[in-house]
N, C-alpha and C positions, 0 to 999 in steps of 0.2 A: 629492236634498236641496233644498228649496226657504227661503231666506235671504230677510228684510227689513229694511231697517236705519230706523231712525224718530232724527231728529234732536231731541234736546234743548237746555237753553240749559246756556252754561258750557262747552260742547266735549263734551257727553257725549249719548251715544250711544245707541239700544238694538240690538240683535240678535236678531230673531227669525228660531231655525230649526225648520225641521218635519221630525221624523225619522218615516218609513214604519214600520206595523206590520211590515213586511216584516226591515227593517233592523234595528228593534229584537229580533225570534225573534231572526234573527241571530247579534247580539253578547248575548243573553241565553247563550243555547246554547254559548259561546264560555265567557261567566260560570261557565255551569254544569260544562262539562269541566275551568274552573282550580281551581272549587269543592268539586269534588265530593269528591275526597280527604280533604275536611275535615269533611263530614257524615256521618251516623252515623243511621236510621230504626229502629225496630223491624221483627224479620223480615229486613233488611236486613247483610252486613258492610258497614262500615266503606268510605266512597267507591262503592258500589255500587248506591246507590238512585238510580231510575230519576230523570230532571228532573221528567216528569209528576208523580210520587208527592212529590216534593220541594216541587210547587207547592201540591198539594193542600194538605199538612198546614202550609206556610209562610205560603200565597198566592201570587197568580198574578205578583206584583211582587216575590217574594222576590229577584231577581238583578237586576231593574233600576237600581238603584244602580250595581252595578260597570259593567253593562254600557251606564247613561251614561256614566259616565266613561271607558270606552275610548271609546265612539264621539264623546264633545264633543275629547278628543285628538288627532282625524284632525279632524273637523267643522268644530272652531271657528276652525282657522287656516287650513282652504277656506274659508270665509265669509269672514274679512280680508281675502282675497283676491280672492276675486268680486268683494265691492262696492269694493275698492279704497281701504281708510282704514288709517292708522295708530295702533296702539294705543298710548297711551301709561302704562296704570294696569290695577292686577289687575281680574280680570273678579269681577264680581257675578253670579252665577247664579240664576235663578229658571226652575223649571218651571211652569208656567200647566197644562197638561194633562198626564194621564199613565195613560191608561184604557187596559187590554189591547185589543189591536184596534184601536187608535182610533190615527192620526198623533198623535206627542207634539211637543211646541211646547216650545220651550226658548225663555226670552228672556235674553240677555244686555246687563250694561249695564258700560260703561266709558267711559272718556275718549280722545280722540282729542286727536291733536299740534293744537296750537291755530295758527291765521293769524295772520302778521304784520305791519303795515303798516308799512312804514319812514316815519321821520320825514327829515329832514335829517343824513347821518352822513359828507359832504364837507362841508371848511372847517369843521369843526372845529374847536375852536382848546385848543391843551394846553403847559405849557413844557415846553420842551426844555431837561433839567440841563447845564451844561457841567462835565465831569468831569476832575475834581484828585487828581493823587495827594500827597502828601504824602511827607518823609521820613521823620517819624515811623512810618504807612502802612508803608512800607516795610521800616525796622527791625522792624516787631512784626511782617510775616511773617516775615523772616531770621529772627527769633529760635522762630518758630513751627515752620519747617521744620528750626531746629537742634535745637531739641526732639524731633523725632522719632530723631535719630540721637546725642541722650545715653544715659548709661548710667549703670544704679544703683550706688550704693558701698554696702557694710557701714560704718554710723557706732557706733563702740562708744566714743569718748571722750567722748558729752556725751550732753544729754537731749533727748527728742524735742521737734519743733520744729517749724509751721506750715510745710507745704510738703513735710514730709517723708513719706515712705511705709514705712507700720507695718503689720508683723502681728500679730496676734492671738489672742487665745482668748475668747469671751466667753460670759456665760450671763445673761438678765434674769428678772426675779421682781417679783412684784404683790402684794403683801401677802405675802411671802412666800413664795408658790408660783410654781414656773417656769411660764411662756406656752411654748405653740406657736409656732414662728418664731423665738422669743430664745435662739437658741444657734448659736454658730459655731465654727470650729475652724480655724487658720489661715487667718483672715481677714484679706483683706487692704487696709488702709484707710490712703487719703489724705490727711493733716490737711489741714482748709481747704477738702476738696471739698464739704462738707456733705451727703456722702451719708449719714450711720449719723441716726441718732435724737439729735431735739436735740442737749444740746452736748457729746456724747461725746467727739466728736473734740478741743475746745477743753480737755476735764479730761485728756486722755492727754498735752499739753504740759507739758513739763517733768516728765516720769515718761521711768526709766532701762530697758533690756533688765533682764528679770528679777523687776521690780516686777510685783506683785498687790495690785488697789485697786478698791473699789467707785466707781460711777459715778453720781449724782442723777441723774435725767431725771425729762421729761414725757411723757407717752405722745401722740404727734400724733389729731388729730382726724379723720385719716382712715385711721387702723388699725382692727383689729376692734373692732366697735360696742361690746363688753363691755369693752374695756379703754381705749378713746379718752380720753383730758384725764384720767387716773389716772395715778399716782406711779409712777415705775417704778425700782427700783436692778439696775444691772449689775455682777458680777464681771468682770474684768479684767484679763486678762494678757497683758504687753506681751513680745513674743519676739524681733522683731527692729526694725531703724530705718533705714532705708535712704533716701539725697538721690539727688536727680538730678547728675551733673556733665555740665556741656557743654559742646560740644566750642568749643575759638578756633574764633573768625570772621576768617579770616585768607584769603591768597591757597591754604596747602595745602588749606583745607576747601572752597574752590570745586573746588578739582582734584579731591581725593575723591568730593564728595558731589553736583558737577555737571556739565554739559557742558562749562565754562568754565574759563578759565586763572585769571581772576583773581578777586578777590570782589568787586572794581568791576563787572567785566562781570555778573556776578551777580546781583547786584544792579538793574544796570538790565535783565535777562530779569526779576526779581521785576516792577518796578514793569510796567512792558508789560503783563504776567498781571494784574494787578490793576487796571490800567485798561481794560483786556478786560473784564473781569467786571464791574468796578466801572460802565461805559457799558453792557450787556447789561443789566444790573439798570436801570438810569436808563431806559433803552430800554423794555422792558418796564412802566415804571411808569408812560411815557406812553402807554402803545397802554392801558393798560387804564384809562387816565383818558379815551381817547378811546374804550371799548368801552362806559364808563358812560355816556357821554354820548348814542350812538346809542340805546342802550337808551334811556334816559330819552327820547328825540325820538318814540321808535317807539311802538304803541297792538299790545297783546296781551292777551288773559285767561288766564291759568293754571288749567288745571282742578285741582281737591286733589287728588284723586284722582292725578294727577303728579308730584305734590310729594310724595304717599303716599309713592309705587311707588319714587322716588329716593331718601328718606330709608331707607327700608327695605332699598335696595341696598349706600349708604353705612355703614348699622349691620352691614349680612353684612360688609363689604370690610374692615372695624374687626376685627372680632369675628377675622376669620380672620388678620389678622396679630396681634393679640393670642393667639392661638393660635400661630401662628408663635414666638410670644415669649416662649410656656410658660406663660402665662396665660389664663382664658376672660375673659368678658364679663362677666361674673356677677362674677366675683372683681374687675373694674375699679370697675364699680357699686360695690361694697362699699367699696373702695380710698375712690374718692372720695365717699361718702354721698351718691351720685345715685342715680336709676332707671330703668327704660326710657324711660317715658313725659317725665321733662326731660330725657334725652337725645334725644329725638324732639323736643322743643321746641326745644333748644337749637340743633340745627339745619338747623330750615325756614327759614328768613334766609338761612342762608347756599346751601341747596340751591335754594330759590326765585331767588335774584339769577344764579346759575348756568345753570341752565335759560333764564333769558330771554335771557342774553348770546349761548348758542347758537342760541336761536331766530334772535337779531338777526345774526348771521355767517353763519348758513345761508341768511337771507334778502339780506343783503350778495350774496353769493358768489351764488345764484342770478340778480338783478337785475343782476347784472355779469358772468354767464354766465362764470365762473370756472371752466377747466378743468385738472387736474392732466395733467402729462404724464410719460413717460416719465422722461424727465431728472429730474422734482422726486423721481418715487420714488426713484431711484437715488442721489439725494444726500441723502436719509431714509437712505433702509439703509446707506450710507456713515457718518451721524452714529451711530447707533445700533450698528453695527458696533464703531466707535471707543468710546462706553460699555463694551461688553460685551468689548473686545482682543481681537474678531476681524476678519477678510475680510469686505469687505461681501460680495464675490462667494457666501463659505460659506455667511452669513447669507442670503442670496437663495433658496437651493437648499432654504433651509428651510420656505420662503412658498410657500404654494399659493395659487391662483386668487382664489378667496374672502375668502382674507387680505389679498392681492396689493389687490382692488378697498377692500374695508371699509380698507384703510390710505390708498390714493390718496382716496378720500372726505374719511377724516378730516382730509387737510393743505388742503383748501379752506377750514374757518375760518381757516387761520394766512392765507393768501393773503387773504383775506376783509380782517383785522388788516393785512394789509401793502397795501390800499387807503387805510382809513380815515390811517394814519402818512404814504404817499405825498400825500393829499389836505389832511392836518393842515394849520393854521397857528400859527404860532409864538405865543407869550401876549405 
């Protein structure tokens, strides 16, 4: 195989490789035995005509297609590797030549990882929050984690009531005829969450167990297009009313519901955790005032073609947890009255300022010859162990070599991050 690479502006690339008549029989022949099952000649059963006879009545290029495609496969990621560049965007194919007998010339064009030049990204200068907790703060967790450990009552002496949690029966209609989607059956709804359809929830207030009552609504503007900002009435029926009661905040519900004797002591473990988190966040909001800022110093060009390749990744990464969720992508679009194409606008900003930040850390981290070490991995799989309430030691056994190296890589931006903070000065 013989490779040439021809540089362009904007980081992009071209690739020419020349594949051997030799090479091309080949992987035709190859073409031809996965193919052949499939064609059918006169004279001929079914998978049994000969390649020769196949070319005649096809031509002589009938199987060159697939059998580029397997051979760019193997080819085109030995060429990245020869000439020693990194791809950062799908390839452009173009064949230049392509004559039986004759070397064929494949040129490929993409974009490569663009150079960095760093600006000035010590002495920096960013504030530093100093972080309060409050007693308020503090109450509205107590009360947050008491809320996980209340319990619902059955309310049968009064009428429902903001805050309370209602079941249901419901069916809605558009001029009269029932929708798709507008029907439920022991449903169960939150007054005041504002999850149901306009102000359903606000009309079930003050309605008893037992009551049946239609519902006014508007149909939201990003339901199905056929029925969007039209009138909609729902039946209604209200079956059960259930409040939260919760529990005293006293010294017995420390004893129950925590490590603690008292609800003093409790309390100040609460506030500690919150200024943990509350200082990680402040933390965090200066290292990325100081990541903007080295950016901003530093001179790079982004190829599109980059910014392609990651918004296109970003939309799979969506798409599959929206599937996760029991929804496609298609049905989101609908949801919201978007479409592919502004959601690809919507966000190159933000995948563009992304990609430079990394550029700018990896150039960090290399210029200050930043190395991960053993120790740093092992107090990785230690954090991440604790996420997921295992052994870091389990969690290790699970890491292969390959994984082992692409994760020590990965934590030299964060080290990168903890120059720029170490270097910081104060605003």
């Amino acid at each position: 195989m013989s490779t040439k690479l021809e540089k362009l502006e904007h980081n992009m690339v071209k690739i020419s490789i020349e594949i051997s008549p030799e090479e091309m029989d080949a992987a035709c022949e190859k073409a031809y035995q996965k193919n052949k099952g499939q064609i059918q000649l006169p004279g001929f059963r079914k998978g049994k005509a000969p390649r020769k006879m196949i070319e005649r009545v096809y031509g002589k290029t009938v199987f060159y297609d697939d059998a580029l495609n397997d051979l760019l496969e193997v080819k085109y990621p030995e060429a990245i590797d020869e000439l020693g560049i990194e791809v950062v965007s799908r390839p452009e194919v173009d064949v230049e030549s392509m004559e039986p007998g004759q070397p064929i010339v494949v040129v490929i064009t993409v974009a490569v990882k663009p150079e960095v030049t760093l600006g000035e990204y010590k002495g920096l200068v960013a504030e530093k929050e100093l972080v309060v907790i409050t007693e308020d703060e503090v109450e509205a967790e107590l009360n947050k984690e008491a809320d996980k450990n209340s319990r619902l009552v059955d309310v049968t002496d009064r009428a429902a009531e903001m805050g309370d949690e209602t079941t249901i029966d419901f069916e809605g209609f558009v001029d009269g005829v029932a929708f798709d989607g507008g029907k439920g059956e022991d449903y169960t709804l939150v007054l005041g969450s504002h999850s149901f359809v306009d102000t359903i929830e606000d009309q079930i207030v003050g309605k008893n167990i037992g009551d049946e009552f239609a519902v006014n609504v508007t149909v939201p503007e990003n339901y199905h297009a056929e029925l969007a900002g039209k009138a909609a009435v729902f039946k209604v029926a209200l079956k059960k009313i259930q409040k939260k009661e919760m529990p005293v905040l006293d010294d017995d519900y420390a004893k129950d519901y925590s490590e603690f004797e008292t609800i003093a002591e409790y309390k100040e473990s609460l506030a500690a955790k919150l200024k943990e988190n509350k200082q990680k966040i402040a933390d965090d909001n200066r290292a990325n005032v100081l990541v903007e800022a080295a950016v901003a110093n530093a001179t790079m060009e982004i190829p599109e073609g980059m910014i392609d390749a990651r918004v296109d990744q970003e939309i799979d990464r969506q798409a599959q947890y929206m599937q996760y969720q029991g929804f496609s992508l298609e049905q989101y679009l609908q949801m919201t009255g978007s479409n592919i194409a502004q959601m690809r606008a919507s966000m190159r900003p933000g995948v563009e300022s992304k990609i430079k930040s990394e550029l700018v850390l990896e150039a960090i981290a290399k210029a200050e010859n930043v190395e991960v070490t053993e120790e740093d991995f092992v107090a990785e799989m230690e954090k991440m162990a604790a996420m997921y309430g295992m052994k870091a030691e389990d969690l290790m056994k699970n890491v292969g070599e390959a994984e082992k190296a692409n994760m020590m890589e990965s934590l030299k931006p964060q080290k990168a991050i903890e120059i720029l903070v170490a270097n910081a000065k104060e605003a």
